[in-house]
C-alpha positions as CSV (number, residue, x, y, z in Angstrom):
1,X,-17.9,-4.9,8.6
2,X,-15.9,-4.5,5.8
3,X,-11.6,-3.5,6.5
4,X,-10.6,-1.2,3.7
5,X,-6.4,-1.7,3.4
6,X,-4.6,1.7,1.7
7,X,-1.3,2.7,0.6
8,X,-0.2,6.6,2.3
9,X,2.3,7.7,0.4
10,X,4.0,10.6,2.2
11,X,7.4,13.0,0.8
12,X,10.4,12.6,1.9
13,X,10.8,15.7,2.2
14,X,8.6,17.2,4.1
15,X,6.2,14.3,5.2
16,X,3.3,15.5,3.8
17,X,0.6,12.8,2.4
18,X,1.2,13.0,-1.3
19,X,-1.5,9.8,-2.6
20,X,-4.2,7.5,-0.7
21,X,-4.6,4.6,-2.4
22,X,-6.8,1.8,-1.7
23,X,-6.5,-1.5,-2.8
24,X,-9.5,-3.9,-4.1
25,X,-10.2,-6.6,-2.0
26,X,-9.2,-8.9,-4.4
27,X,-5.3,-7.8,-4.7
28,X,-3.5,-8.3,-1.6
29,X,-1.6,-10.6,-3.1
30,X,-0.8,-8.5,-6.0
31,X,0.7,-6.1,-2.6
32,X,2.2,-8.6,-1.3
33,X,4.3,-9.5,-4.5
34,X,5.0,-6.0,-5.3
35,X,6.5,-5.1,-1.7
36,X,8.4,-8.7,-1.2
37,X,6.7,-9.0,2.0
38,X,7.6,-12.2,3.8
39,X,4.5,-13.9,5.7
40,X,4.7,-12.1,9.0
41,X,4.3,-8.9,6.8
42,X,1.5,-10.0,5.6
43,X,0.0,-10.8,8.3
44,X,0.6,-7.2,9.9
45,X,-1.0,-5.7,7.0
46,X,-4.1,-8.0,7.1
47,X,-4.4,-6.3,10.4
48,X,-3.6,-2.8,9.8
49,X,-0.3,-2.7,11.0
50,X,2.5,-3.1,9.1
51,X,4.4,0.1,7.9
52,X,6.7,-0.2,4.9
53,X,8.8,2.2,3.2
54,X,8.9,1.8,-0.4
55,X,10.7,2.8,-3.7
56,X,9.3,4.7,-6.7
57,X,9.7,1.5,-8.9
58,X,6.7,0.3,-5.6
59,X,4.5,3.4,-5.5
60,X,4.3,3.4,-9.6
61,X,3.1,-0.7,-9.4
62,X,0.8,0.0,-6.4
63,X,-0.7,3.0,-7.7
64,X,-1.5,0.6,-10.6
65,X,-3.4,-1.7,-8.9
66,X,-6.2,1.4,-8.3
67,X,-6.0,3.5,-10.7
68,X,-8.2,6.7,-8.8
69,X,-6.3,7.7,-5.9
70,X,-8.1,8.7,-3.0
71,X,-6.2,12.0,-2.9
């Protein structure tokens, strides 16, 4: 079974999903860096977990690391 990890970015607004963006297997590190998670952050997200608010300087790196959003 493979785990698929994403990034839902939502408005602030109005809450509504704006981008789905999955992330290679290879790059959780690459999250890891861009949100400044400590280890017990990444743990959560290794298991689905963690919820994180980040800023557009965050979306703009994330959406980097996959360059066809889901949505």
């Amino acid at each position: 079974m493979t785990i698929i990890y994403t990034i839902d970015v939502y408005s602030k607004v109005d809450e509504a999903l704006l981008l789905e963006i999955e992330i290679p297997e290879n790059k959780p590190s690459d999250v890891a860096e861009i949100m400044g998670w400590s280890e017990e952050d990444k743990k959560e997200f290794s298991l689905g977990i963690g919820v994180y608010n980040i800023n557009e300087s965050q979306a703009i790196k994330l959406e980097s690391l996959c360059p066809l959003p889901l949505k």
